[in-house]
N, C-alpha and C positions, 0 to 999 in steps of 0.2 A: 293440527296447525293453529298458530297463535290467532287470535284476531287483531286489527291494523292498533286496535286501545290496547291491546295487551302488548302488542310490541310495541310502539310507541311509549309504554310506561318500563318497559325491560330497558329499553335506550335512553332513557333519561336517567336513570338508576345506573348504567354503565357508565354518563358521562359524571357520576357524582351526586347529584343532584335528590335534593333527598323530597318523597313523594311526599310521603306521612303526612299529615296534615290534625290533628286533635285527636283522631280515634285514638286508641288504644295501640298500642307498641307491639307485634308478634313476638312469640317468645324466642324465634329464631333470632332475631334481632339483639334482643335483651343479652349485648356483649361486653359490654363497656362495664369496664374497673374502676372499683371507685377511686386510684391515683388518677386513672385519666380525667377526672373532675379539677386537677391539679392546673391545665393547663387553660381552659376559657379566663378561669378569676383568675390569676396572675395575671396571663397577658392584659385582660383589662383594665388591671389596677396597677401595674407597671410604668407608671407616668408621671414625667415631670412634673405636673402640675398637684402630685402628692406634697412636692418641696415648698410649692407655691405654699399652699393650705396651713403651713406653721406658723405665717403671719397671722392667721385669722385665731391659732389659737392661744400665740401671746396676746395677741390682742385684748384678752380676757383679763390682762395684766398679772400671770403669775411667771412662778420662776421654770428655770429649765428644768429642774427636776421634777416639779408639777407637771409639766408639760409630757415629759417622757413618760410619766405614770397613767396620765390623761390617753393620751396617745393609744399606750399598751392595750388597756381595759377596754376602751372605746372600741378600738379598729378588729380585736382578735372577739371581741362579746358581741358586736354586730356583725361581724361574719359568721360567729356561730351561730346565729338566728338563723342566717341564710342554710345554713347546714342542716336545722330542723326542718325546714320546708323545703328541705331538698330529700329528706324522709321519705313524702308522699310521693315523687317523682320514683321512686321506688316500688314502695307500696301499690301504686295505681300505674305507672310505663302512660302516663298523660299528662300535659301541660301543667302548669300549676294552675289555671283560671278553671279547667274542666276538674279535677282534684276539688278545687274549691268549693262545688256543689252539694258535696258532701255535707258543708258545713251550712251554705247559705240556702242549698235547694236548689233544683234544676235551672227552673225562672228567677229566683231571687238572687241567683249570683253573676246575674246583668247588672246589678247595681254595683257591686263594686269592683265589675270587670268594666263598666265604660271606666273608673276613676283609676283602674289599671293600666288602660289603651291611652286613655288621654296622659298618662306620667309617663308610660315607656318613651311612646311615639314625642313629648315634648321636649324630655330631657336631650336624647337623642338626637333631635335636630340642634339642640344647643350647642352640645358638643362638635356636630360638623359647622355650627357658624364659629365655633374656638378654633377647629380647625383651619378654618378657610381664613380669619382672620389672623393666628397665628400665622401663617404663610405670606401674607402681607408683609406683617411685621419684624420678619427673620429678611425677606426678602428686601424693604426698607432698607436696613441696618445694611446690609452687605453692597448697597447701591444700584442694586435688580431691577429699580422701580417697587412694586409694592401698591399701584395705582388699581386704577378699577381694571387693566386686564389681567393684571398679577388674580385679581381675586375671583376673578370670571372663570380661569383656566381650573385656580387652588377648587372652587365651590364646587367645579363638575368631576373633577379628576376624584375628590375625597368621597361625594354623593357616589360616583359610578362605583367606585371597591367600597362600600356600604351597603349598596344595593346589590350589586353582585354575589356578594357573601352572603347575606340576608338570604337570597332566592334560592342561592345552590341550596342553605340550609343546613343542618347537622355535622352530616360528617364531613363537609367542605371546611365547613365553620372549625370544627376542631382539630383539623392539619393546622389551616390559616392561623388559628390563635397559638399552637405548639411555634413556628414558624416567628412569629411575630412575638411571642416568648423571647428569644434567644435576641434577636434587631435590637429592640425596646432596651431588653435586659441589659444586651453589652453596650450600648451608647449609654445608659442611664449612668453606668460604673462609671464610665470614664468621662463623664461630668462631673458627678463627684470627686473624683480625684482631680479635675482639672480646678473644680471651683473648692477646695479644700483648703487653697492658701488664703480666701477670704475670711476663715473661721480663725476668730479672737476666743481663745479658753476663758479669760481675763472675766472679758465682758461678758460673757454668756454666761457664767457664773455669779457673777455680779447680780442679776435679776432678780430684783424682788420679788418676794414671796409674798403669794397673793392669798387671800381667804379663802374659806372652804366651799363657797356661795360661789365663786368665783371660778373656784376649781370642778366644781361638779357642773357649772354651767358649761364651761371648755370641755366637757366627758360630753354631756347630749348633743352638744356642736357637732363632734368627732361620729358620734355614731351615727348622730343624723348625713352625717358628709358619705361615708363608708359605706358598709354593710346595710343598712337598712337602705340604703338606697337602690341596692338591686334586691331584695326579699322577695318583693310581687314575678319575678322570673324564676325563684331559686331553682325550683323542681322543673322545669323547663330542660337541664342540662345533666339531671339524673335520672330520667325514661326510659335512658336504655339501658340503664345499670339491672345486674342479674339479675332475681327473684333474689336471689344467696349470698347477696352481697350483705357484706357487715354492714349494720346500721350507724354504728360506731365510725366507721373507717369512713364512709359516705362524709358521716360532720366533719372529721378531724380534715381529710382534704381539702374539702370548701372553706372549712376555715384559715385552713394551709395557705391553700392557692390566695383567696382574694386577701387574707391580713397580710404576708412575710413582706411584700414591697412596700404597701401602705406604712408601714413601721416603722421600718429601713429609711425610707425617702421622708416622710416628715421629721422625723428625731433630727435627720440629717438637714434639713430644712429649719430647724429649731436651731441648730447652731450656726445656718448661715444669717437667720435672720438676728438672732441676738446676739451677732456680732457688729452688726451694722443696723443702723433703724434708719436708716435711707433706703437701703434695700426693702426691710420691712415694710414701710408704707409703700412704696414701689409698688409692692406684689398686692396690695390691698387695688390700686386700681387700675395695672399693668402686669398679671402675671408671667406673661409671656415676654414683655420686654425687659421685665424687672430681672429673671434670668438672664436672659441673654447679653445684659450689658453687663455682666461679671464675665464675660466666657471674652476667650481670643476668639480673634477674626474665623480662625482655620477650622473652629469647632463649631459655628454656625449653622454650617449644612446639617451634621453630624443631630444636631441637637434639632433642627426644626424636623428632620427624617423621624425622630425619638416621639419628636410630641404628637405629630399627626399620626404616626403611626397606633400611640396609645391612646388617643382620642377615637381615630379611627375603628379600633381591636373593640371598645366601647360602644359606642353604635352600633357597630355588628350587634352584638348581642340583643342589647335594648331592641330595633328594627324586629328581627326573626322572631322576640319574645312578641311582639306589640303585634307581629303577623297572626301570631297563636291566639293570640288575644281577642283580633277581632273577628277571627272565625269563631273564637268559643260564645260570641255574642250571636251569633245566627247569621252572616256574613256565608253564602252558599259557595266557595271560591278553590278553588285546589291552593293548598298553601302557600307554591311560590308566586301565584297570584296577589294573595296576602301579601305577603312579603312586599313584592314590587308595589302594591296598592301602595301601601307606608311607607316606604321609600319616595314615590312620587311627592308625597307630602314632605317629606322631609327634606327633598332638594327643594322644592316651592317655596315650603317654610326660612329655608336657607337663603335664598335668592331674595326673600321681599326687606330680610331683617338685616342682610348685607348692603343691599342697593337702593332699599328704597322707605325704610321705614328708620331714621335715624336714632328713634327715641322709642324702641316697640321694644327692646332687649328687656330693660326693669321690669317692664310692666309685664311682660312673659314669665319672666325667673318670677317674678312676687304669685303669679297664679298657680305655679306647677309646687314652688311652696307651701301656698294654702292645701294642694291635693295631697301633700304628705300627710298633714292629718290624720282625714281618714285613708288612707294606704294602713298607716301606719294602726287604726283601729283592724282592721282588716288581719292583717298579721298577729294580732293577739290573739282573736278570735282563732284564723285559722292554726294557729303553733299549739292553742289550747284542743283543737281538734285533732290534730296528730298526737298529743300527748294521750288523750285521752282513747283514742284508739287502740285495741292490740291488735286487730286481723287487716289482711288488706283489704281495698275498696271492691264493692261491688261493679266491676266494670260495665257490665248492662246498665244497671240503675243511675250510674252517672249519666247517660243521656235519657233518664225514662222518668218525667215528670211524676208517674203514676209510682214507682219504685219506691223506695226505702228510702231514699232522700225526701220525697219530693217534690211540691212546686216549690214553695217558700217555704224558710224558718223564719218566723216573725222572731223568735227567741235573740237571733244574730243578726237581724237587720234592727232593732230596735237596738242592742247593745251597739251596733256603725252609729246610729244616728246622737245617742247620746253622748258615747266618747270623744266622737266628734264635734259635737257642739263644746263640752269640755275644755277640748284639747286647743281649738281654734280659742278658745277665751285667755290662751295662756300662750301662743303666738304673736310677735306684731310682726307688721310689715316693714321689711327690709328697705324696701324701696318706696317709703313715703310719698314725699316730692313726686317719684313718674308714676306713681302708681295710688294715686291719692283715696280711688276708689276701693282701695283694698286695706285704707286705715278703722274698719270697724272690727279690726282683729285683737286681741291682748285684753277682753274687758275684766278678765278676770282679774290681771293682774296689778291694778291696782287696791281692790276691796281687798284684794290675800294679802297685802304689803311687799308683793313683786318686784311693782314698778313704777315709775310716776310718767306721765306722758305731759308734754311741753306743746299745746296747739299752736302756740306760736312758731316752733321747727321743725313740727310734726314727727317727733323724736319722742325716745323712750331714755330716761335714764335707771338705774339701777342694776345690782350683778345680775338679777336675772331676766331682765328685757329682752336680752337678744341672746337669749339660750334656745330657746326654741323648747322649752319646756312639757309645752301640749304635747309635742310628736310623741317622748317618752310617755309620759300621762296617759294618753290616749293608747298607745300599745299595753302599758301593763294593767291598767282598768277593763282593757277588751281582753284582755286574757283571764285575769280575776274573774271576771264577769260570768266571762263563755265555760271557761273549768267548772263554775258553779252552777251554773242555770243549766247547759248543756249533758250535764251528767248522766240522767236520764235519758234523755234522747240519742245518746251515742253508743247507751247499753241497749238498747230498743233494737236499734240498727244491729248492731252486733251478733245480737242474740237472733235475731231473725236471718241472720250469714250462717250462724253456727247450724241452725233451725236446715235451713237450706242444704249445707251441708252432709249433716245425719242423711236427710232421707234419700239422698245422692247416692251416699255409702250403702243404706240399706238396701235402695233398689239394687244395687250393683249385685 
């Protein structure tokens, strides 16, 4: 006879709900194909506001063809990143923060697992405050109202299917995103086609051609936008991929899934915006309404269903990763716990910056900004760990201090701390003016002949001020770095699996 925990956890696994929580993944489990990797990143990247984001990268003032090329390189090479660190989600059937130990050490990979927790868990309430403010906005326009109860009803409806998703967890999460695939997908098409008579060939050809300073500045815009924005989850959503599954096939999906819409929808966004530069600026400080006032009345609903939706499919993911995250920090919680912990924050977060904090949004975006940085040191380091890896992980030793990781790498926390200083010197703040405090950013770049900074507007001028430079910098210096310094230390590891191994065999 079961006991009342053991049935009680057999019934929550019948209602869906997935138990799992950071250990290690059973190999009974370990069933999922690497196409099914196809359907989370699409659904989450399936979104309007990809159309939006063309404005930001004419903005750089080159031509459409620039742009398209920009675009290409950008959105399918930062998914491929995601694809490498969806590797060890392989290799290891564990989160990608507990994987990560590997490279930082048991205790030392608290440090850039809070600056993992703190970017999931903030990005993610952003997008439900786009959410919930998109629904105002759509709401507005159609003559709904759009007032504070429009946004009361929009903040808890979109938090409740965030949270909800989040806690089932897994395998809820990947019906819901295959699901929310197809919604997302066929309303996206038929906005395009509806807003297709706005596109001027004329004009959008017309666009000068911009420099090459210019042009590569608009490429680490795009990557920083994309792909690298989800990396610190990648291996999160290949844990349960076989032992046998092609490593190959694993990237080429991830890459699959999260680039084919980002692509599709900005190119397409490129030629509505430089057909019109009313629209353009529009989108710079009204994404949401700057579409929506090209659309007829009748496609409204159609279209605010599209955005929340793929705003929504987003969350999701980011929530359940930043769940994982704050158990791999010592957090003692059954996951869906996790989960709904984050979640509560995340409707809270919601609620103060919709109702009650008028001017808290910049100065938010300007912080979770600066945390890309070091994210983005993080990812060089760990993508140089997985390179330099051939066997799988020691799944014991990922939680045993004393093991073959163990406490700290000083090797890898010294390479976060530098890249990141770095990286942050060759950043400014977006949000000057709200976020004044966050102007000791960019100092590199005037001494390298960057940028020149105006304290008078507390602005940056030149092509590469507001590239976001550091974040790139900062990834392939942590990569340089860790490939080099780390070499030894990963053949140590290895060699002592292999070591383990033999005498497995020979006792046998």
């Amino acid at each position: 006879m079961s006991t009342p925990a053991t049935a009680t956890g057999q019934e929550v696994r019948r209602l869906g709900v997935e138990t799992t929580g950071i250990e290690i993944i059973e190999e009974s489990e370990r069933t999922a194909q690497p196409r099914d990797l196809f359907w989370p990143w699409f659904a989450a990247n399936v979104s309007v506001f990809g159309i939006s984001y063309a404005a930001f990268v004419l903005g750089f003032g080159i031509s459409f063809w620039q742009s398209v090329l920009v675009v290409l390189v950008g959105v399918v090479v930062s998914f491929a990143l995601c694809g490498v660190i969806a590797l060890a989600g392989k290799r290891g059937s564990a989160p990608t923060m507990i994987l990560s130990r590997a490279a930082f050490g048991v205790t030392g990979q608290k440090v850039p697992g809070v600056i993992s927790w703190l970017t999931s868990i903030g990005w993610e309430t952003f997008l439900t405050i786009n959410a919930t403010l998109a629904t105002a906005t759509v709401m507005r326009k159609l003559g709904w109202g759009g007032g504070t109860a429009t946004k009361i009803i929009a903040c808890f409806v979109v938090a409740a299917l965030v949270v909800l998703a989040s806690v089932a967890g897994y395998h809820v999460i990947m019906r819901l995103q295959s699901w929310l695939t197809w919604i997302t997908g066929i309303i996206t098409v038929v906005f395009m086609v509806v807003a297709a008579s706005h596109i001027e060939w004329s004009k959008v050809t017309a666009l000068p051609t911009g420099s090459w300073q210019q042009t590569v500045g608009a490429l680490v815009m795009v990557m920083t936008g994309f792909g690298l924005g989800w990396i610190n989850i990648a291996a999160d959503w290949s844990r349960y991929q076989h032992r046998d599954a092609s490593g190959g096939a694993i990237v080429a999906w991830n890459t699959f899934g999260g680039a084919v819409a980002p692509v599709v929808l900005v190119i397409f966004g490129l030629l509505l915006a430089g057909s019109d530069g009313t629209v353009a600026e529009s989108i710079l400080s009204n994404p949401i309404g700057a579409l929506a006032d090209i659309l007829p009345t009748w496609f409204l609903v159609p279209f605010l269903v599209a955005a929340i939706l793929s705003l929504v499919s987003g969350a999701v993911l980011g929530i359940y990763s930043s769940g994982l995250t704050l158990l791999s920090l010592g957090v003692r919680i059954p996951r869906p716990a996790a989960a709904f912990v984050d979640g509560v924050i995340l409707t809270a977060g919601t609620i103060y910056v919709v109702f009650v904090a008028e001017n808290f949004a910049s100065p938010f975006q300007s912080f979770l900004i600066t945390l890309g940085v070091p994210l983005a040191s993080w990812a060089g380091i760990m993508i140089a760990d997985i390179v330099l890896r051939q066997r799988s992980y020691d799944e014991n030793d990922l939680f045993d201090s004393a093991g073959r990781y163990g406490s700290w790498d000083w090797t890898s926390i010294g390479i976060l701390v530098v890249t990141s200083v770095v990286g942050w010197g060759l950043v400014v703040n977006n949000y000057a003016q709200d976020a004044s405090w966050n102007n000791w950013q960019g100092y590199l770049l005037h001494p390298l002949g960057l940028g020149t900074y105006d304290p008078k507007t507390a602005s940056w001028s030149g092509n590469w001020a507001y590239a976001n430079l550091g974040v790139i910098v900062a990834l392939v210096l942590s990569f340089v770095a860790a490939y080099l310094l780390r070499r030894g230390t990963v053949a140590r590891q290895e060699a002592s699996t292999e070591e383990i191994a033999d005498r497995a065999a020979v006792e046998a």
